[in-house]
C-alpha positions in Angstrom: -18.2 5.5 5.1 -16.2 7.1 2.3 -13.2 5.1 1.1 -9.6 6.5 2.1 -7.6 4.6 -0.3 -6.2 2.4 2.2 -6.9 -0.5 3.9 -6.3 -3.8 6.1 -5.3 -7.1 4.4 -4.0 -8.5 7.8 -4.2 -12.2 8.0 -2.8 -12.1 11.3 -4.5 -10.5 14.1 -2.6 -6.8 14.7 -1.7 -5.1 17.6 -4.1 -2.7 18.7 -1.2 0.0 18.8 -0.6 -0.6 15.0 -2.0 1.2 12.3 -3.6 -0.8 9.1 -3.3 2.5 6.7 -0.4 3.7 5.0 0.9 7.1 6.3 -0.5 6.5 10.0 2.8 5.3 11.3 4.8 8.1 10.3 4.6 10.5 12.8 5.2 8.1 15.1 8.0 6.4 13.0 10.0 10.0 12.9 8.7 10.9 16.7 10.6 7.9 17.6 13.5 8.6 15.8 13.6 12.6 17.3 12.9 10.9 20.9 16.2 7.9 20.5 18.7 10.6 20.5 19.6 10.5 24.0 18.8 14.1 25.2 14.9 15.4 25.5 16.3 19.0 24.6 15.0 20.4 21.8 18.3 21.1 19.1 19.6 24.9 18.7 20.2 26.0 14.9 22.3 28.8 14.1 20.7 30.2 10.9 23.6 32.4 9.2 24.1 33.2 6.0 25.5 30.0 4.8 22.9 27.8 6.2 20.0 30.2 4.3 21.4 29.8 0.9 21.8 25.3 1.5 18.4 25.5 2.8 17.3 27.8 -0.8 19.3 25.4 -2.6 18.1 22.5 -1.4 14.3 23.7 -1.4 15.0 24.9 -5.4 16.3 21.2 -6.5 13.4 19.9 -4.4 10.9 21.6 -6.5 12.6 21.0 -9.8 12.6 17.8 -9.0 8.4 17.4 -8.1 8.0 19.6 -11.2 9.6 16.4 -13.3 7.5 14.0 -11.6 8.6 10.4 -10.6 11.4 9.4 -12.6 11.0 5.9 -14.1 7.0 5.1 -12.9 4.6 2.9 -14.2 1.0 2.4 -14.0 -0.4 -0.6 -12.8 -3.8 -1.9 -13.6 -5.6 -4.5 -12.0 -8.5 -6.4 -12.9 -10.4 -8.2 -10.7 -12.4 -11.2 -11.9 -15.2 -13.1 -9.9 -16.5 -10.2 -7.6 -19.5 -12.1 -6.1 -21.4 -8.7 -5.9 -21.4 -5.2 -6.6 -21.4 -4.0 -3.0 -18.6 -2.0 -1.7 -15.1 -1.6 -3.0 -12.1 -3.5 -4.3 -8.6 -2.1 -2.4 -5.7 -3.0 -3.9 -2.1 -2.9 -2.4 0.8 -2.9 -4.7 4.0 -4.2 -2.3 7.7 -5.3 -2.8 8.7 -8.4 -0.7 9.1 -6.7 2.6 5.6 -5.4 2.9 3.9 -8.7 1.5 1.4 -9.8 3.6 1.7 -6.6 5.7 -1.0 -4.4 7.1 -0.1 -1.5 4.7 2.2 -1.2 1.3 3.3 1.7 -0.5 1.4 1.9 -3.6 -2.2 1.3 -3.3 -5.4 1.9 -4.8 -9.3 1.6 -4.9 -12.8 0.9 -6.7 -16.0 0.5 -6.9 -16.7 -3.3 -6.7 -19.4 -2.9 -10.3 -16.3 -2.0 -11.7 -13.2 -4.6 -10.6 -11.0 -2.8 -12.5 -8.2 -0.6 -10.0 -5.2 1.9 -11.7 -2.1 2.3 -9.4 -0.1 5.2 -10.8 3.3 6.1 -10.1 4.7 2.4 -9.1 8.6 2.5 -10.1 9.7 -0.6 -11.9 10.8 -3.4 -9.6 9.5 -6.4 -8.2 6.1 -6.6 -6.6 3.1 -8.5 -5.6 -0.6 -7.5 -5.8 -2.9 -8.6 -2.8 -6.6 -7.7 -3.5 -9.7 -7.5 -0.9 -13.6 -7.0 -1.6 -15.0 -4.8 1.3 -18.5 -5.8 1.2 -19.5 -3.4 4.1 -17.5 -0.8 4.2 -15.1 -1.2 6.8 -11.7 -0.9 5.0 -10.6 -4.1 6.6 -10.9 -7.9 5.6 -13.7 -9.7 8.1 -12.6 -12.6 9.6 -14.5 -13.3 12.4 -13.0 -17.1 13.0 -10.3 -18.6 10.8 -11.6 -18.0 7.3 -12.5 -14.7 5.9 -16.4 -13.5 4.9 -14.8 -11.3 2.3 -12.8 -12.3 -0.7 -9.3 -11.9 -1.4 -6.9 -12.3 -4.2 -3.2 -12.5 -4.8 -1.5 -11.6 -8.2 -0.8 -14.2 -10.6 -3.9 -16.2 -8.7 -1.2 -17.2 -6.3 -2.5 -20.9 -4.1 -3.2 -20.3 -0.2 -2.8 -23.4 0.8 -3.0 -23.7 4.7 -2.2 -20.4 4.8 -1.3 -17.2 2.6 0.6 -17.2 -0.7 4.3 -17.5 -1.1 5.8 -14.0 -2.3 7.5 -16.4 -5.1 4.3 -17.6 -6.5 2.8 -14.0 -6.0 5.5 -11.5 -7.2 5.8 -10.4 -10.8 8.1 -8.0 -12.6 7.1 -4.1 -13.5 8.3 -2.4 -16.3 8.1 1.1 -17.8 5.2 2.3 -19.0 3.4 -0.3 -17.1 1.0 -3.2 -16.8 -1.9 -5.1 -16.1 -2.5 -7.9 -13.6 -5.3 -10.2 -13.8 -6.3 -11.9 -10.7 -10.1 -14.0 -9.3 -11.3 -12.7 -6.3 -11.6 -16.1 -3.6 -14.7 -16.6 -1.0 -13.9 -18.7 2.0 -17.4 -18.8 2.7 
């Protein structure tokens, strides 16, 4: 299976419905959205003269815009100590305090587990916390066939799971410009 870049850190059993990968929800998120506003009716647009040149406008500071690239982003890199193999990949999820612990984050990345060493580019500066897996077989999802998982995990700043997951407070660390790199050990439940 070829890696996609994302991947499932879910602790607590998901929904069927619910996507693990970040970008899957979207179309449904804006479906939703187009579906709430009362009427089924698909909305009428008058395109006269005025509306062309907003739409130009808006579409030429758009592209100036992508042409500077992120303003204020920083690249994150994140080594991974105690891999107990080289099989599979390391995923890596970047994620402020909202998606902590969540199926999918915002900023994420991948490697080979023989190297253990991830770059996440493009993070804007803010508060985050990194949560690590090791997908032994492929899958793009932690194994946990009972309560413990049979893949490793790791939290920035080796955050303790006692009883349970890590506290955002003993996981989240602070992200300048240009950057930075977080050291973490990879844990084995069994």
């Amino acid at each position: 299976m070829e890696p996609t870049g994302k991947f499932s850190l879910a602790l607590m059993p998901k929904p069927q419905s619910q996507s693990f990968f970040p970008g899957d929800e979207s179309a449904s998120r804006f479906s939703s959205i187009r579906r709430g506003r009362g009427d089924q009716s698909p909305r009428k647009t008058e395109w006269g003269p005025a509306v062309f040149w907003q739409t130009k406008s808006a579409c030429m500071a758009a592209a100036v815009g992508l042409a500077a690239g992120p303003v204020g982003a920083a690249d994150l890199q994140i080594e991974v100590a105690g891999l107990r193999n080289a099989d599979g990949t390391v995923y890596a999820a970047v994620c402020t305090e909202d998606q902590f612990l969540q199926p999918a984050c915002t900023y994420f990345g991948s490697a080979p587990a023989t190297n253990g060493i991830i770059s996440v580019t493009g993070v804007p500066p803010g508060t985050y916390a990194v949560q690590v897996i090791h997908d032994e077989n492929g899958n793009q999802t932690l194994d946990r066939p009972g309560l413990l998982p049979t893949e490793g995990m790791g939290f920035s700043r080796d955050a303790p799971m006692r009883f349970g997951p890590p506290r955002w407070r003993d996981a989240s660390f602070a992200l300048d410009e240009p950057g930075a790199t977080v050291r973490l050990s990879m844990r084995y439940f069994q």
